[in-house]
N, CA, C and O atoms as a GROMACS GRO file, in nm:
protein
  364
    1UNK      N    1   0.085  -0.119   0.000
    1UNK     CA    2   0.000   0.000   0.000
    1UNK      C    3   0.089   0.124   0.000
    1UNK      O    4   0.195   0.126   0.063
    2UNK      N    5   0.040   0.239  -0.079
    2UNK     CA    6   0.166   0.363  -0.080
    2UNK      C    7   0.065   0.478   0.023
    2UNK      O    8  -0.056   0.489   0.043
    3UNK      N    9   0.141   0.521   0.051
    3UNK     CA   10   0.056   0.644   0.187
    3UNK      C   11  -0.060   0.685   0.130
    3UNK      O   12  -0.148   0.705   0.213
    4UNK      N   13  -0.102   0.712  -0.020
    4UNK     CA   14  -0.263   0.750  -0.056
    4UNK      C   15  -0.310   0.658   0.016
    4UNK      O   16  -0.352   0.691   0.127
    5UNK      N   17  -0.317   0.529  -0.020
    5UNK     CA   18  -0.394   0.445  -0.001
    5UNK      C   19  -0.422   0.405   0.154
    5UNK      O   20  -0.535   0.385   0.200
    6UNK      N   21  -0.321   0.398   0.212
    6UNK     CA   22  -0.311   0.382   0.375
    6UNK      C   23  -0.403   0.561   0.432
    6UNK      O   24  -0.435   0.589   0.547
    7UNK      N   25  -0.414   0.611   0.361
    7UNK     CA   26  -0.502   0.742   0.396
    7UNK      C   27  -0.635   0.722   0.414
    7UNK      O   28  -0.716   0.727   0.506
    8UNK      N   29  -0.632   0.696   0.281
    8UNK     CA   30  -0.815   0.651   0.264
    8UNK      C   31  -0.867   0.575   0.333
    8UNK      O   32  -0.979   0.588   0.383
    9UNK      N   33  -0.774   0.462   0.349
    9UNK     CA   34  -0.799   0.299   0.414
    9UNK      C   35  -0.849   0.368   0.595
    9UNK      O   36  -0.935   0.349   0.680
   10UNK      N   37  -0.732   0.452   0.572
   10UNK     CA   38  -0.778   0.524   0.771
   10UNK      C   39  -0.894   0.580   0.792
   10UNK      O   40  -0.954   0.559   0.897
   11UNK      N   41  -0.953   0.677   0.676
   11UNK     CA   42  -1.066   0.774   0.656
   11UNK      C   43  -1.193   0.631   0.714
   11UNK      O   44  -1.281   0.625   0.800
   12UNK      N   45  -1.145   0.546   0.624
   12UNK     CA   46  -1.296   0.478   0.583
   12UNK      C   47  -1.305   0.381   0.722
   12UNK      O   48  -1.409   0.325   0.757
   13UNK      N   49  -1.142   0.369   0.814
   13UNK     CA   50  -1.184   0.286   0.931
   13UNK      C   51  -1.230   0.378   1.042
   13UNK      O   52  -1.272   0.321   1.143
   14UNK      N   53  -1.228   0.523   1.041
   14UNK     CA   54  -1.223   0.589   1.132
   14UNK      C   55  -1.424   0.617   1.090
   14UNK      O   56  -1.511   0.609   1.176
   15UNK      N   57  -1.447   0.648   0.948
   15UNK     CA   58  -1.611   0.652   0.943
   15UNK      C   59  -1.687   0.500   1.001
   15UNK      O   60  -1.775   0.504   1.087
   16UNK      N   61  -1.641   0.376   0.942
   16UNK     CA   62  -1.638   0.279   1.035
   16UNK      C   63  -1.714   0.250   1.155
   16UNK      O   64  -1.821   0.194   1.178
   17UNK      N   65  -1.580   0.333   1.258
   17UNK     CA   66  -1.614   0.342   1.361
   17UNK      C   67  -1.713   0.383   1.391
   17UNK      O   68  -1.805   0.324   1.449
   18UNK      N   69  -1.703   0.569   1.331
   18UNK     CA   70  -1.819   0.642   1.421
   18UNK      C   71  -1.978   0.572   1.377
   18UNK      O   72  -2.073   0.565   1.456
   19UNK      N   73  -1.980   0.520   1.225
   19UNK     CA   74  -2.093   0.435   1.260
   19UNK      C   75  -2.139   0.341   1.334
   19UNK      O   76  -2.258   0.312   1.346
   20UNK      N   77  -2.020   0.272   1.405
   20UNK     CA   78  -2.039   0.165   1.505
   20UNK      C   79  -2.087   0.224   1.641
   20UNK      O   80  -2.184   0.167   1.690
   21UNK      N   81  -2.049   0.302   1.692
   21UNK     CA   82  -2.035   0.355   1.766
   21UNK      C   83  -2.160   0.458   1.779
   21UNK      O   84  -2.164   0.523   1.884
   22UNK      N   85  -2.250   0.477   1.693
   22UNK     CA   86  -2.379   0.508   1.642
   22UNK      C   87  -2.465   0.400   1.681
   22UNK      O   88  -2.554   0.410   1.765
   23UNK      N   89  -2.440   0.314   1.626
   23UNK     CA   90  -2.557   0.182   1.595
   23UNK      C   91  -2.508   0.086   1.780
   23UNK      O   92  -2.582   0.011   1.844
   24UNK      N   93  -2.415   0.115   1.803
   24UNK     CA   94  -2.400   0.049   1.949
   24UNK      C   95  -2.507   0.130   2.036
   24UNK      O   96  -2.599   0.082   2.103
   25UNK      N   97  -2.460   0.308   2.012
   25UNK     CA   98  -2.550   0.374   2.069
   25UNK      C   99  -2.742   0.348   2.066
   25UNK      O  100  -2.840   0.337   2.140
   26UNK      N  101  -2.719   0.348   1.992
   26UNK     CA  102  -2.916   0.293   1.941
   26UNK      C  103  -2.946   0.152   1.985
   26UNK      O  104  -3.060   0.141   2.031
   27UNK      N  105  -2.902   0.082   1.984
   27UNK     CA  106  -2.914  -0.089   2.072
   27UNK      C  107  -2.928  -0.069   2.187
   27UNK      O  108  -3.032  -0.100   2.246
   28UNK      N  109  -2.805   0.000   2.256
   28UNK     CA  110  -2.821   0.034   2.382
   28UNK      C  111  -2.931   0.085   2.428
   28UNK      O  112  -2.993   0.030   2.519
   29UNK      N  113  -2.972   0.207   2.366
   29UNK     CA  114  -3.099   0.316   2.384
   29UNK      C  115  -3.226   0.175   2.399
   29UNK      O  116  -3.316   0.165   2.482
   30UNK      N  117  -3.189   0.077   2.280
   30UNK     CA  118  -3.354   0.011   2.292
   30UNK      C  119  -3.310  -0.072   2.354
   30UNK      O  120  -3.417  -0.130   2.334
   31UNK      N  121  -3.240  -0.158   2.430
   31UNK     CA  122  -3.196  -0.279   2.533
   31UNK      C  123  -3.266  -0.179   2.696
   31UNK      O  124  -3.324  -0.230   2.792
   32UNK      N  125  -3.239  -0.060   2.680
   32UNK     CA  126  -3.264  -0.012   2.823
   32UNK      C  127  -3.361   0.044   2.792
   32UNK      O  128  -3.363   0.148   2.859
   33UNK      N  129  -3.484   0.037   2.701
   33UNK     CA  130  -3.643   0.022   2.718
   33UNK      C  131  -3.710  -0.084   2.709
   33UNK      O  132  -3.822  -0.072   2.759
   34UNK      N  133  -3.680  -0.222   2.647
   34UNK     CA  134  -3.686  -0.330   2.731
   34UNK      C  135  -3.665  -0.328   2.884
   34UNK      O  136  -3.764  -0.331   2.956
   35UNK      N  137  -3.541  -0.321   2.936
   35UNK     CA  138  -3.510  -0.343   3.048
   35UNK      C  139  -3.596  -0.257   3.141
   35UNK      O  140  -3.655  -0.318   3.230
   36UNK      N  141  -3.611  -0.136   3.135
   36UNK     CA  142  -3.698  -0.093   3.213
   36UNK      C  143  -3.861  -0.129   3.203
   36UNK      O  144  -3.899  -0.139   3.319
   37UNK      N  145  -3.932  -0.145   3.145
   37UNK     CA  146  -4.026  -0.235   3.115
   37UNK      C  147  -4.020  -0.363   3.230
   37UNK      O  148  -4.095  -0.368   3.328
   38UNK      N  149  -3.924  -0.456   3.201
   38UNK     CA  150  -3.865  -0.568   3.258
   38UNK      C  151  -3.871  -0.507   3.400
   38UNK      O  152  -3.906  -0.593   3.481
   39UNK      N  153  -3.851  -0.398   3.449
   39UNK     CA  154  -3.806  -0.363   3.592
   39UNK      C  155  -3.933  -0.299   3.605
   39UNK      O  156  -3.996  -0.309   3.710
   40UNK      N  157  -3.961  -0.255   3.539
   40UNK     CA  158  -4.114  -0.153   3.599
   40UNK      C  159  -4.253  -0.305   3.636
   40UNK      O  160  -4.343  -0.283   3.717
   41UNK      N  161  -4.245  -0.424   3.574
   41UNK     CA  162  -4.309  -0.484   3.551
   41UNK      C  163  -4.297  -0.639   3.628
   41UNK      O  164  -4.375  -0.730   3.657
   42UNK      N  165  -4.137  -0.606   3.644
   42UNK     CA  166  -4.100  -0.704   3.775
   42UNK      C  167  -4.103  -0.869   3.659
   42UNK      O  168  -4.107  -0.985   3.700
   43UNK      N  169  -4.102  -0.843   3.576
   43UNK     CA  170  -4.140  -0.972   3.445
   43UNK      C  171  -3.986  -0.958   3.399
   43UNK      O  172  -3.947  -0.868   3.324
   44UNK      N  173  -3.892  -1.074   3.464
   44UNK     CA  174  -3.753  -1.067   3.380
   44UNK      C  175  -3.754  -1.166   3.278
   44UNK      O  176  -3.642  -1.202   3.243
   45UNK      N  177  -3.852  -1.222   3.218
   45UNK     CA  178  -3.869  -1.321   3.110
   45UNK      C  179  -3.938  -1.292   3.017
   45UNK      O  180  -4.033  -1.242   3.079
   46UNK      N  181  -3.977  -1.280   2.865
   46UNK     CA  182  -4.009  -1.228   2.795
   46UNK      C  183  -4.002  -1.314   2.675
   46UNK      O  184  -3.911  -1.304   2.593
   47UNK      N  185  -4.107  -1.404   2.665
   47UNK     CA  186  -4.118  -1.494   2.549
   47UNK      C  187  -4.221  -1.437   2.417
   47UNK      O  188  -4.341  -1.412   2.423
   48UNK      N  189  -4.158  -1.429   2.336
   48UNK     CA  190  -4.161  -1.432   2.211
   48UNK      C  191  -4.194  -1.530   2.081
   48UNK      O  192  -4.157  -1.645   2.104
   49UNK      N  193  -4.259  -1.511   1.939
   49UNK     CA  194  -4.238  -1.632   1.855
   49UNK      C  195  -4.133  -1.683   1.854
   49UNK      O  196  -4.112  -1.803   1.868
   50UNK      N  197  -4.030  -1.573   1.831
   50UNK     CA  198  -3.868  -1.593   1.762
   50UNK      C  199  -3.806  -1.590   1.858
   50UNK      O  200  -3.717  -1.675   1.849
   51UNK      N  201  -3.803  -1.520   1.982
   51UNK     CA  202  -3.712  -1.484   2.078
   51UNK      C  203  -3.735  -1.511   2.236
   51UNK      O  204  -3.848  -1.533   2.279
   52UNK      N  205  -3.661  -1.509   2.291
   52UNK     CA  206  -3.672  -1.509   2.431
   52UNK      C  207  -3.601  -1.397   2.498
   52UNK      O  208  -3.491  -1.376   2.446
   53UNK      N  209  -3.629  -1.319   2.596
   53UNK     CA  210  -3.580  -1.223   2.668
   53UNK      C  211  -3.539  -1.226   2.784
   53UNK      O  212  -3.644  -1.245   2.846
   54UNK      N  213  -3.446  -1.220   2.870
   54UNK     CA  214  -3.409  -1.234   3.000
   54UNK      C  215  -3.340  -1.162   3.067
   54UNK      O  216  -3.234  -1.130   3.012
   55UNK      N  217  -3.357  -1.120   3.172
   55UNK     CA  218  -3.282  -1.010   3.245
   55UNK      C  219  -3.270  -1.022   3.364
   55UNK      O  220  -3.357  -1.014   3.451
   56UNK      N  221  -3.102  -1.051   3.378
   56UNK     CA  222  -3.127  -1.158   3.493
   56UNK      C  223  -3.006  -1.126   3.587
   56UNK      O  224  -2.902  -1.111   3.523
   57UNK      N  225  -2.992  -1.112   3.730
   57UNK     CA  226  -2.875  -1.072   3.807
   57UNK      C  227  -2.764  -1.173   3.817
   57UNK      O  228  -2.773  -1.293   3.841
   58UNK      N  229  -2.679  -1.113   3.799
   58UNK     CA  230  -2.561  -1.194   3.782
   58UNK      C  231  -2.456  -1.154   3.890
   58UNK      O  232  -2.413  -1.040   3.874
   59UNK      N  233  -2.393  -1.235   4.016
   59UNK     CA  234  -2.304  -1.209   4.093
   59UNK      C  235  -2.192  -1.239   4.034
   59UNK      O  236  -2.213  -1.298   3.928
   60UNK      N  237  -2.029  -1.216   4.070
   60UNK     CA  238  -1.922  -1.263   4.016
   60UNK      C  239  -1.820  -1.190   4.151
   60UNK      O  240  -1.851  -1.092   4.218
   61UNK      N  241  -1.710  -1.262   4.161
   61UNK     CA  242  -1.647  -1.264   4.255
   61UNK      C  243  -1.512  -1.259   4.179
   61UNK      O  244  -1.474  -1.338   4.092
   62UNK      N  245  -1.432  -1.123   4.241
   62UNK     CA  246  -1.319  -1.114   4.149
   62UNK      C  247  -1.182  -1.084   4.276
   62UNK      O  248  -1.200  -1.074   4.397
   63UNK      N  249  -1.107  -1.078   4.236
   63UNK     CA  250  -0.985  -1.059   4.317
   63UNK      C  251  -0.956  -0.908   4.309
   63UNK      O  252  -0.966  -0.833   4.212
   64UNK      N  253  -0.912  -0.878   4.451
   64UNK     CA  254  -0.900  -0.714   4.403
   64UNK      C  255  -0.707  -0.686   4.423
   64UNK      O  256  -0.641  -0.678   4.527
   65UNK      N  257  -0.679  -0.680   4.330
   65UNK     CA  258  -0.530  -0.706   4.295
   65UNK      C  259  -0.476  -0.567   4.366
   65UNK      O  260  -0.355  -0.580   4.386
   66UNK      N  261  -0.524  -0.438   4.412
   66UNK     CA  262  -0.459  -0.356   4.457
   66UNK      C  263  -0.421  -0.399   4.656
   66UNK      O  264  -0.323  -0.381   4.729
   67UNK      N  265  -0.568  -0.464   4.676
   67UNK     CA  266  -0.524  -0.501   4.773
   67UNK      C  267  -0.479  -0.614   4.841
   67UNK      O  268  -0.483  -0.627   4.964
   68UNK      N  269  -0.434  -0.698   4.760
   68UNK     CA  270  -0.360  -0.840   4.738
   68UNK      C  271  -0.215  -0.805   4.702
   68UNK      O  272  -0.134  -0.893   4.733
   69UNK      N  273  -0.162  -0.686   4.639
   69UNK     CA  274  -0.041  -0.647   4.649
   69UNK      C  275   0.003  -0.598   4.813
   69UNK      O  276   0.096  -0.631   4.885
   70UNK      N  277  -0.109  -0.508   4.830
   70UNK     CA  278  -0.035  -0.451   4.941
   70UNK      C  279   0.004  -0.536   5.053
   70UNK      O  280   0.093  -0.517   5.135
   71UNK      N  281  -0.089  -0.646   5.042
   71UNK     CA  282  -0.108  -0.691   5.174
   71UNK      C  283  -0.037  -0.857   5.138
   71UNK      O  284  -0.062  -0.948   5.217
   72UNK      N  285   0.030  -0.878   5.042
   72UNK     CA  286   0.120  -1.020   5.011
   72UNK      C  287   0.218  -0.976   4.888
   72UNK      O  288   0.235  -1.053   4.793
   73UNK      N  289   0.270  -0.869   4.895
   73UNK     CA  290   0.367  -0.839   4.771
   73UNK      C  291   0.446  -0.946   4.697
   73UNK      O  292   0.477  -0.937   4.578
   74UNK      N  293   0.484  -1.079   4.800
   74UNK     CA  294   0.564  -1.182   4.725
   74UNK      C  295   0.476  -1.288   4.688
   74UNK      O  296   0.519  -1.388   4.631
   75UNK      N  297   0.341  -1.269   4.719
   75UNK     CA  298   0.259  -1.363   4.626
   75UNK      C  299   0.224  -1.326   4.515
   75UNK      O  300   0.228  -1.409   4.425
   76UNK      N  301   0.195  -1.240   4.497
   76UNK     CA  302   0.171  -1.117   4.360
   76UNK      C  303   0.267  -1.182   4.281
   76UNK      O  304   0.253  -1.263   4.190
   77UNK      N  305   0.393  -1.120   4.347
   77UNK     CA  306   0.540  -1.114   4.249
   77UNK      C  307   0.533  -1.263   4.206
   77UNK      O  308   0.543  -1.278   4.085
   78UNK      N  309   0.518  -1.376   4.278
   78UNK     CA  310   0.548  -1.524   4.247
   78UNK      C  311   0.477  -1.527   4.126
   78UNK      O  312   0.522  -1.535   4.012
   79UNK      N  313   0.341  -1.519   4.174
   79UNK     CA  314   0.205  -1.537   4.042
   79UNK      C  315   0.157  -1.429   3.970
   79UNK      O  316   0.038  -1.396   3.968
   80UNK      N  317   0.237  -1.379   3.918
   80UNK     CA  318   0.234  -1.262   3.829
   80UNK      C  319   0.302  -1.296   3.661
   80UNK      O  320   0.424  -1.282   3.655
   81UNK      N  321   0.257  -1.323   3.576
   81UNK     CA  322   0.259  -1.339   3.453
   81UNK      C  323   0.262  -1.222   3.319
   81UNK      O  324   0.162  -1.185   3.258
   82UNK      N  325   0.378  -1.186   3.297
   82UNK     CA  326   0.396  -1.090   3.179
   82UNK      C  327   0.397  -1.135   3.033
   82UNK      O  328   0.454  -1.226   2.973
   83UNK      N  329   0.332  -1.059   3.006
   83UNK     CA  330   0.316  -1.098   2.834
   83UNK      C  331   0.337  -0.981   2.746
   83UNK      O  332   0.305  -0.872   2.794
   84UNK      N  333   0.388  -0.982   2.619
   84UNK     CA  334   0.388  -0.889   2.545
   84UNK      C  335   0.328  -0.937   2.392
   84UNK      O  336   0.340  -1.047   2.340
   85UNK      N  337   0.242  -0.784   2.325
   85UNK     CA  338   0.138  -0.809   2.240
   85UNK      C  339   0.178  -0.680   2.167
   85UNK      O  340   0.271  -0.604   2.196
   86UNK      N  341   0.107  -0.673   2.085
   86UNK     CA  342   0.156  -0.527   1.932
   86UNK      C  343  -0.010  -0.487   2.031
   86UNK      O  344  -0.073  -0.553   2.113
   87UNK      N  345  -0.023  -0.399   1.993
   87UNK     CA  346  -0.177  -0.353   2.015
   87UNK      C  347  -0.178  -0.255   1.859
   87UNK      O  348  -0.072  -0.207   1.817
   88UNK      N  349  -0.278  -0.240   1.804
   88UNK     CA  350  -0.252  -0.162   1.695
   88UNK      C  351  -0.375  -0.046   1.691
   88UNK      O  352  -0.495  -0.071   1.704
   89UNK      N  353  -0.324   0.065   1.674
   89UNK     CA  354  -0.396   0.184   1.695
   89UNK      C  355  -0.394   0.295   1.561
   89UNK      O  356  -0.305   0.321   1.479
   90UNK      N  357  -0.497   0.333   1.573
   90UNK     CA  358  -0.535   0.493   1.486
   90UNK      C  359  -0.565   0.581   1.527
   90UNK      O  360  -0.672   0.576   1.588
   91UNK      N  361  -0.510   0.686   1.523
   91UNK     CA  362  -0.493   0.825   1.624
   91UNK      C  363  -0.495   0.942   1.561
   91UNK      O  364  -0.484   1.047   1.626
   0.00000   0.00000   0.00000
C-alpha cells in the first residue's frame, strides 16, 4: 500500500467506527427500554415467537489485585505473569 492508499484505508476505518459507535448507541438506547419495562413490571422473562428475553442478576467474585499487592507483595510477584502483544492503533 503507498501512503494515498493507507489514507483513505484510515478515513474509511475511522467513518467505520463512528458508525459503530452510532448503531452500538441505538441498541443500547432500545436494550434499556426493554429493560426498564422488565423492571417496571417485575417480568424478567419475555417470550416471544422468535425470541426469548431475560434479564437476569448476575453475581461474580473477582480478586482485588490492589489489595492483594499490598497486603502479600511476594505472592503477587510469584504469580504474576507478563506478556507482550503489538496492540494496533489509529490516532
Amino acid at each position: 500500500m503507498n501512503k494515498t492508499e493507507i489514507s483513505e484505508t484510515v478515513k474509511n476505518i475511522r467513518e467505520l467506527k463512528r458508525m459503530r459507535e452510532e448503531i452500538e448507541a441505538e441498541i443500547s438506547a432500545e436494550e434499556d427500554r426493554i429493560k426498564e419495562e422488565m423492571n417496571r413490571t417485575s417480568n424478567y422473562t419475555i417470550m416471544g415467537d422468535d425470541y426469548k428475553v431475560t434479564y437476569t442478576e448476575v453475581t461474580s467474585t473477582r480478586i482485588d489485585t490492589a489489595a492483594l499487592k499490598k497486603a502479600l507483595p511476594d505472592v503477587v510477584e510469584k504469580f504474576t505473569k507478563t506478556s507482550t502483544t503489538r496492540r494496533f492503533c489509529i490516532a
